[in-house]
C-alpha positions as MATLAB code, in Angstrom:
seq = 'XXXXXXXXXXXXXXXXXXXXXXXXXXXXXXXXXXXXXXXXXXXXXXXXXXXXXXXXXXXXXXXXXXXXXXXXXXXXXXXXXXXXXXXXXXXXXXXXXXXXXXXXXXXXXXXXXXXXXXXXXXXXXXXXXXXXXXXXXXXXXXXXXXXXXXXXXXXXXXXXXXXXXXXXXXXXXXXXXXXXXXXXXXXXXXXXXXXXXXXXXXXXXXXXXXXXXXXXXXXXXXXXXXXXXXXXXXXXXXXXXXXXXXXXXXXXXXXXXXXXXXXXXXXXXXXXXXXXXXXXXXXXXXXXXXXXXXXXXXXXXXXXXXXXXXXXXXXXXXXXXXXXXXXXXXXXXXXXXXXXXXXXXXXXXXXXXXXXXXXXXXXXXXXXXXXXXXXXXXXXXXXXXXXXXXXXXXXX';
ca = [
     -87.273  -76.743   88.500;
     -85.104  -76.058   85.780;
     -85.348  -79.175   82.654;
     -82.426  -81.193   83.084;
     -81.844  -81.967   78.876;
     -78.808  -84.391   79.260;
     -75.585  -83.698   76.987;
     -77.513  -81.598   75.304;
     -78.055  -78.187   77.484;
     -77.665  -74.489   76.779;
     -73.481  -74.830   77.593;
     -73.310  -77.282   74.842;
     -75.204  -75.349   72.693;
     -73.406  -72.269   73.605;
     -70.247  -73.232   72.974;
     -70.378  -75.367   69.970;
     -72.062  -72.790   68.699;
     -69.341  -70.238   69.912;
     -66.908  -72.696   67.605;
     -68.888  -72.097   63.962;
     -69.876  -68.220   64.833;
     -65.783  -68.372   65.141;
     -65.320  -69.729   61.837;
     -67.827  -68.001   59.646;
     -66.996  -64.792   60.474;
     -65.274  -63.121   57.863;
     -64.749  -58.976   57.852;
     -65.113  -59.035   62.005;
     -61.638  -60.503   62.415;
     -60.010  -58.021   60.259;
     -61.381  -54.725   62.072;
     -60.701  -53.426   65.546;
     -61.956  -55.404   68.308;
     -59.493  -53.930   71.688;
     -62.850  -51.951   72.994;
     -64.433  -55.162   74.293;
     -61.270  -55.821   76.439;
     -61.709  -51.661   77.582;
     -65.551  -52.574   78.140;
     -65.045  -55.624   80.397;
     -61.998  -53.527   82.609;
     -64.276  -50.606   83.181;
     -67.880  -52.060   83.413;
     -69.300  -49.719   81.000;
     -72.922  -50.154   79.921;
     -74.481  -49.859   76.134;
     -72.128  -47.300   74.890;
     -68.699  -47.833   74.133;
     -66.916  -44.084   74.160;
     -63.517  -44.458   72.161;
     -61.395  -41.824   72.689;
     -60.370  -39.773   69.228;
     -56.404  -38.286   68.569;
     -55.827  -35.367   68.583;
     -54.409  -33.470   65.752;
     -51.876  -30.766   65.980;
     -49.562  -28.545   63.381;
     -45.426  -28.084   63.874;
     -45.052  -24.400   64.465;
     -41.782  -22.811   63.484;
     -40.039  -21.641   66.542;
     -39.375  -18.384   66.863;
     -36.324  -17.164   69.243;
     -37.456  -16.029   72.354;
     -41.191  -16.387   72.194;
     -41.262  -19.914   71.177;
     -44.592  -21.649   69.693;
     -48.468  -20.793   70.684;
     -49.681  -23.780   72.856;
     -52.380  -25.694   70.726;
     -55.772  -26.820   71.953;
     -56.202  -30.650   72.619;
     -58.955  -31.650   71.310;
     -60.162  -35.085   73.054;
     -63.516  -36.237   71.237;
     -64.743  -39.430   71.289;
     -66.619  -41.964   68.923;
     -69.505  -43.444   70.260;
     -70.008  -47.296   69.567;
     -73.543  -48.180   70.830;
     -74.247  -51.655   71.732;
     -77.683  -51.663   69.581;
     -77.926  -54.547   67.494;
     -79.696  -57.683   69.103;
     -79.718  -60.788   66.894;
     -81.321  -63.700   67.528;
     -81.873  -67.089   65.687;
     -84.337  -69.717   67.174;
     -85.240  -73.306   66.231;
     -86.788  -76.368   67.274;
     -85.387  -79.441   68.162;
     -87.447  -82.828   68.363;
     -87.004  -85.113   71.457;
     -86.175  -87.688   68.740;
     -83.748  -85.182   67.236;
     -81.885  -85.210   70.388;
     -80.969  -88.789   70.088;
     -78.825  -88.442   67.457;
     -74.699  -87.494   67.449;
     -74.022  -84.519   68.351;
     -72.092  -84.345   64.943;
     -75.190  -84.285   63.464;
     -76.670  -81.987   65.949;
     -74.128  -79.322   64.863;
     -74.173  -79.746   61.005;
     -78.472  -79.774   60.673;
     -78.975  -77.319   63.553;
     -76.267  -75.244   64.990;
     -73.887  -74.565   62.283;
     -76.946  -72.970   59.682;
     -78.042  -71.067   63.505;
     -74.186  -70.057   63.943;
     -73.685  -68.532   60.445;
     -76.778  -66.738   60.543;
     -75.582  -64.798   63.102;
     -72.220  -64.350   61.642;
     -73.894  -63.441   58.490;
     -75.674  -60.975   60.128;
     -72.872  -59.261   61.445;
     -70.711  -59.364   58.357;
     -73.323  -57.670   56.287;
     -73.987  -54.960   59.016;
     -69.945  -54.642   58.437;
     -70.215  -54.520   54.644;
     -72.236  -51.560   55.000;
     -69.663  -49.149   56.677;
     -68.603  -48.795   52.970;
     -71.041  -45.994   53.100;
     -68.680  -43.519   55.264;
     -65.764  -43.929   53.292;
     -65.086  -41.101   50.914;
     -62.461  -42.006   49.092;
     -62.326  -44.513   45.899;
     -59.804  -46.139   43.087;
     -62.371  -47.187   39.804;
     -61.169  -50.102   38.065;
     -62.406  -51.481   34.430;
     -62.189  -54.099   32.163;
     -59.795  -56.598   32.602;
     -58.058  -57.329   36.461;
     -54.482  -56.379   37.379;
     -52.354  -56.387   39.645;
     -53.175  -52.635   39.206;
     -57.029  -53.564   40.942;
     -54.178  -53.969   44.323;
     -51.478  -51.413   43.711;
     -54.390  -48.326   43.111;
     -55.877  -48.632   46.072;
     -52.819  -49.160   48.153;
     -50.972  -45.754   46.462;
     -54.519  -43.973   47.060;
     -54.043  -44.904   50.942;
     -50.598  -44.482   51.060;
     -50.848  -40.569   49.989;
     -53.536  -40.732   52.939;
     -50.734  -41.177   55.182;
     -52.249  -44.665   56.212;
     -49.768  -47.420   57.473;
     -49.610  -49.975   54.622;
     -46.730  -52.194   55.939;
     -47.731  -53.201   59.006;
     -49.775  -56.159   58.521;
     -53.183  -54.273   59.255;
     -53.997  -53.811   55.652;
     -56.813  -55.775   53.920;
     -58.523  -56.133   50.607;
     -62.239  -57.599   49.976;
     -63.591  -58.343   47.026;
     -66.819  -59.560   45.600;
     -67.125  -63.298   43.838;
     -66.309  -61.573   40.452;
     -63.522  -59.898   41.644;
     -62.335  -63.192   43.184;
     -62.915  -65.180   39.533;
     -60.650  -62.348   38.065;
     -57.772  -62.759   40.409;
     -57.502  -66.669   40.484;
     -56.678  -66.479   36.738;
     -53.836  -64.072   37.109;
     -50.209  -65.466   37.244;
     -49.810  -63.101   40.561;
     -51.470  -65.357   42.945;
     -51.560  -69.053   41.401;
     -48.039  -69.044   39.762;
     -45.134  -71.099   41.690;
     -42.643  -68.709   40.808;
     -44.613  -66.118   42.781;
     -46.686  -67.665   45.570;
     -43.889  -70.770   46.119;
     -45.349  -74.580   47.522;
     -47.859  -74.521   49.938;
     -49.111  -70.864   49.098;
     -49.169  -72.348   45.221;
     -51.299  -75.272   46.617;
     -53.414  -72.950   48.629;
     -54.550  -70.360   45.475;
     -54.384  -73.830   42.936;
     -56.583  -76.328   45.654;
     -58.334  -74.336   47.643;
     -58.785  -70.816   46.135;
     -57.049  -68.762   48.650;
     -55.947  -65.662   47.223;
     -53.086  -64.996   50.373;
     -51.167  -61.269   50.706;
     -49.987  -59.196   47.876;
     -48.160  -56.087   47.864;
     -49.271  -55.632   51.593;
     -52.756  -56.166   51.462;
     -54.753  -59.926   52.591;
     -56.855  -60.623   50.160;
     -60.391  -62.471   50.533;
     -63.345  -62.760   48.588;
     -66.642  -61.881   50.918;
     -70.246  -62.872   49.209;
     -71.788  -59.854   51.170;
     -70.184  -56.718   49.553;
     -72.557  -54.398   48.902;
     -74.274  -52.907   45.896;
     -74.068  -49.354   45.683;
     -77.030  -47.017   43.622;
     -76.238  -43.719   43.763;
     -78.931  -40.775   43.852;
     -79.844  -38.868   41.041;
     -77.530  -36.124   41.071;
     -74.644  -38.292   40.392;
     -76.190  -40.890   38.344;
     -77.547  -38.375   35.927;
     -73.724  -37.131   35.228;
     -74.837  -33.198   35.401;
     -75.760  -30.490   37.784;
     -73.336  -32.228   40.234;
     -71.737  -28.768   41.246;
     -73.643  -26.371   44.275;
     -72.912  -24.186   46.610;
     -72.641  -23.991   50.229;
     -76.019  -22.173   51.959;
     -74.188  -20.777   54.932;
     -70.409  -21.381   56.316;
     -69.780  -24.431   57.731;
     -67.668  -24.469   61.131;
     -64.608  -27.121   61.696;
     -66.173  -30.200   63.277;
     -69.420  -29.900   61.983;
     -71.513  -33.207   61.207;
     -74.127  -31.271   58.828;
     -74.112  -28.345   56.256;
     -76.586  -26.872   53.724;
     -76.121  -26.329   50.074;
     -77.932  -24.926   47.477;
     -77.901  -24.555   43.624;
     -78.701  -28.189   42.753;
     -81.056  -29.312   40.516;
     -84.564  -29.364   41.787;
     -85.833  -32.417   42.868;
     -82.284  -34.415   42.963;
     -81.535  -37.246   45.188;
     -78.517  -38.046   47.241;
     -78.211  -41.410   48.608;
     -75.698  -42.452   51.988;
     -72.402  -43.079   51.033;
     -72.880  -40.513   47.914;
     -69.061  -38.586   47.887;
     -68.183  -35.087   47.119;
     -65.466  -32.266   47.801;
     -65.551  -28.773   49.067;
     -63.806  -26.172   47.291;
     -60.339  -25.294   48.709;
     -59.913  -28.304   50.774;
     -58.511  -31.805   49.448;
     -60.484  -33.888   52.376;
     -63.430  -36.002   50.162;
     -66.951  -36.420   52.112;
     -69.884  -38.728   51.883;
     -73.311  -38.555   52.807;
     -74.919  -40.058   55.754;
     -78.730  -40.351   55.710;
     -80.444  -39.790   52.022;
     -81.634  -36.120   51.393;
     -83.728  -34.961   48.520;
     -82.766  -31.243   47.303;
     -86.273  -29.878   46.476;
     -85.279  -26.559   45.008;
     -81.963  -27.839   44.742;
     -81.578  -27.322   48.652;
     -81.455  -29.229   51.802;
     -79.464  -30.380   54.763;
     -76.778  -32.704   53.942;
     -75.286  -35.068   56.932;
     -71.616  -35.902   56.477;
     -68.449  -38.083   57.385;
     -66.192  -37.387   58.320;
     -67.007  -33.974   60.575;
     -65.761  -30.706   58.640;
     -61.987  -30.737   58.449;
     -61.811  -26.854   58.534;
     -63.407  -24.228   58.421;
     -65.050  -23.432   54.698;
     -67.464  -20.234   53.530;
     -71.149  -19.270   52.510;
     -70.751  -19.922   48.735;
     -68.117  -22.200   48.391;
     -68.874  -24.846   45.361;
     -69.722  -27.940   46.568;
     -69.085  -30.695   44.050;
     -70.713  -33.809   43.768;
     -68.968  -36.871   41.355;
     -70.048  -37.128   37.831;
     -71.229  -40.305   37.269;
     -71.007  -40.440   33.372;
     -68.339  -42.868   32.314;
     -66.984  -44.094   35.930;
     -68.224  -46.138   38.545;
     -69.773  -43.402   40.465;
     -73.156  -44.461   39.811;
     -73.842  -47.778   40.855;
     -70.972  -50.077   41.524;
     -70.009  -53.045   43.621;
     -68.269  -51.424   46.578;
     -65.141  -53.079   47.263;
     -62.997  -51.864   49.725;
     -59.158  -51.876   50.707;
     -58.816  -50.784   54.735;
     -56.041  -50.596   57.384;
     -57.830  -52.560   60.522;
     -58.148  -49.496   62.725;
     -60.959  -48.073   59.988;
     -63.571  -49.628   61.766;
     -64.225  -51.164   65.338;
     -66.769  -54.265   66.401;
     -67.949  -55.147   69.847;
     -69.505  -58.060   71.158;
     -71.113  -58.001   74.483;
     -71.994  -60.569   77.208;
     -75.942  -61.314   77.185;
     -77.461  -61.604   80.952;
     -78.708  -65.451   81.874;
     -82.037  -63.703   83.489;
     -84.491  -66.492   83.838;
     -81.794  -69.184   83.948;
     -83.334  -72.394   85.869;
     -87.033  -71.062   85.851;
     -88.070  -73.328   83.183;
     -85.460  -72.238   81.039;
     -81.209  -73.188   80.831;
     -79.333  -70.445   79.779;
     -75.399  -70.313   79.380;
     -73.159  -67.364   77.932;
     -70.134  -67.500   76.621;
     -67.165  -65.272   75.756;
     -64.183  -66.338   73.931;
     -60.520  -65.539   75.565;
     -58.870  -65.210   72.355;
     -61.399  -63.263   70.198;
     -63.175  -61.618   72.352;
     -67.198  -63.114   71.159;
     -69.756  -63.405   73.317;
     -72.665  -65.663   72.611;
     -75.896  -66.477   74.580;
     -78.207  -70.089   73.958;
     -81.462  -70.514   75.657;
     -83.001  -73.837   76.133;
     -86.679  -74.642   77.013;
     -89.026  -77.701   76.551;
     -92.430  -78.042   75.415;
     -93.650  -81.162   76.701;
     -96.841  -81.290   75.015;
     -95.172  -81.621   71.614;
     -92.222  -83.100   72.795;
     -90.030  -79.930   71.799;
     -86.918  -78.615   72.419;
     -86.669  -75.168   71.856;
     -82.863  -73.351   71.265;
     -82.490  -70.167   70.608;
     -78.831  -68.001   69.941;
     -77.947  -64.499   70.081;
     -75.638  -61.977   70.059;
     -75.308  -57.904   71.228;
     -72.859  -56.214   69.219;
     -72.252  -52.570   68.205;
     -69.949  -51.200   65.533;
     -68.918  -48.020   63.777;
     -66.382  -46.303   61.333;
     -62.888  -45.103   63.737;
     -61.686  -43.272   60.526;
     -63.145  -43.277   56.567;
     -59.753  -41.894   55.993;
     -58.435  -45.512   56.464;
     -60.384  -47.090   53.764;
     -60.619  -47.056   49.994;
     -63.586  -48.125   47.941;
     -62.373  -50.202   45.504;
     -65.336  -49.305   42.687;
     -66.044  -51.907   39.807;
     -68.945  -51.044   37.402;
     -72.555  -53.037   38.044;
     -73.614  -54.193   34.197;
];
């Protein structure tokens, strides 16, 4: 017989704790979440497929033989539904007979944002596959906004259609506050004035929604680049359009790249980064890339790797300025297996959002226990790097 736990059951649980996953979230509301809505339509299992654009070239038409048809080329990204979080706790019998105010704020808020925490760093960490980056120094600007939005804007990315965002780390945050450009009446008028004055909020400039986000990530680049010489190589081998790998050659011996490491090939504008971290004993090796070769490129053709002297190649806090559709996040329904065989347990999936959480309930009645646990099945990947700019600040 399944425990019958009063007010306080999985569904409560659930869905209060549905509420604060809601409202700590922080990067997962600004990137693409339509594939859970596709998911739930077609019934597909632990891998999302989303479908890629093609690209194609204008052709000059020529009078009476017209253009050469071009190939479509349909690929897909594949978002895997992979990551299984899980927080669990105990609740006393006497803990129970409190308000369930007080439930929330000791027990399933701190459950809640560990979750959401979770998530948002897992997000943080798609910095990695973007190639592209704006270094900023000294004092903050309104400069620290405008460089990364030209940067993107010469990518062709839409930056005036309400998609773009900016996060920054605490410092970054500090920095801006004390510029005129987001506290000043003149500029940010009453209640936006109020917001940045009261409450911190640093609002929308020049396109971009700022926020400040605790969990931006720390970047250490390998040795090649933090060293700040040998960066150039060669390609071992030609490298084919579309290809996720390549070998080079001509590094120094023993050199480290790390993921998220960035470098161009000769005779092609489109920047790369490393995937997975590769040491180049002999100054060779397999390098994994993203994005997949944008054309095709030669055996020898210098491979060049960022100097680190003097920038923030090396190690830097990796901020990042993105259009939404850089990255994608989905949450999945959890099964209620076992529900009612000495165990409640209650899913839930937001309308509006689109998040799916799962509470299980049991009860020890030896120790007079009420055990909760939450989770969460989500998967996420980069759509496009091209969409995103590293905004790089210097770690002391």
């Amino acid at each position: 017989m399944a425990n019958s736990l009063g007010a306080y059951n999985a569904t409560f649980f659930a869905q209060e704790a549905l509420i604060q996953l809601e409202k700590a979230l922080g990067l997962a509301s600004r990137v693409y979440r339509g594939y859970e809505a596709e998911r739930a339509s077609y019934g597909l299992g632990d891998t999302v497929n989303v479908p890629v654009p093609s690209s194609f070239a204008a052709q000059d038409h020529a009078p009476g033989s017209g253009t050469t048809a071009q190939d479509i080329d349909a690929g897909t990204v594949p978002i895997r539904l992979d990551r299984h979080k899980e927080v669990k706790f105990a609740v006393s019998d006497r803990d129970l007979a409190y308000a369930s105010e007080r439930i929330i704020d000791d027990h399933l808020r701190p459950a809640a944002y560990a979750l959401a925490d979770s998530i948002d760093q897992d997000l943080c960490g798609l910095y990695r596959f973007v190639p592209w980056a704006v270094d900023v120094t000294g004092s903050a600007g309104a400069g620290w906004v405008t460089s990364p939005r030209r940067r993107l804007r010469e990518l062709l990315v839409p930056v005036d259609d309400g998609n773009l965002h900016l996060m920054v780390d605490p410092a970054i945050e500090q920095d801006f506050l004390g510029l005129d450009i987001f506290h000043a009446a003149l500029v940010t008028g009453g209640t936006a004035n109020q917001d940045a004055l009261l409450r911190g909020s640093l609002g929308t400039r020049f396109g971009a929604e700022i926020f400040v986000n605790q969990n931006v990530r720390a970047h250490a680049a390998g040795t090649l680049i933090s060293a700040g010489s040998d960066t150039d190589g060669v390609l071992d081998g030609a490298v084919s359009q579309g290809a996720a790998s390549l070998a080079v050659d001509g590094f120094a011996s023993g050199a480290t790249v790390k993921t998220g490491d960035s470098f161009v090939i000769e005779g092609h504008a489109q920047r790369y980064v490393v995937t997975e971290d590769a040491t180049l004993a002999d100054g060779s090796g397999t390098l994994s890339i993203h994005p997949a070769a944008a054309a095709d490129y030669a055996n020898g053709a210098v491979v060049s790797f960022e100097d680190g002297t003097g920038s923030a190649a090396g190690s830097f806090s990796a901020n990042l300025m993105f259009h939404r559709n850089f990255a994608a996040l989905v949450l999945a329904p959890l099964p209620a297996t076992g529900d009612g065989r000495g165990a409640q347990i209650e899913s839930v999936t937001d309308p509006v959002t689109g998040l799916s959480l799962r509470a299980r309930m049991w009860y020890d009645g030896d120790t007079a226990t009420n055990y909760v646990a939450l989770d969460v099945l989500y998967g996420l990947t980069v759509l496009d790097g091209n969409l995103a700019v590293r905004l790089r600040r210097p770690l002391a």
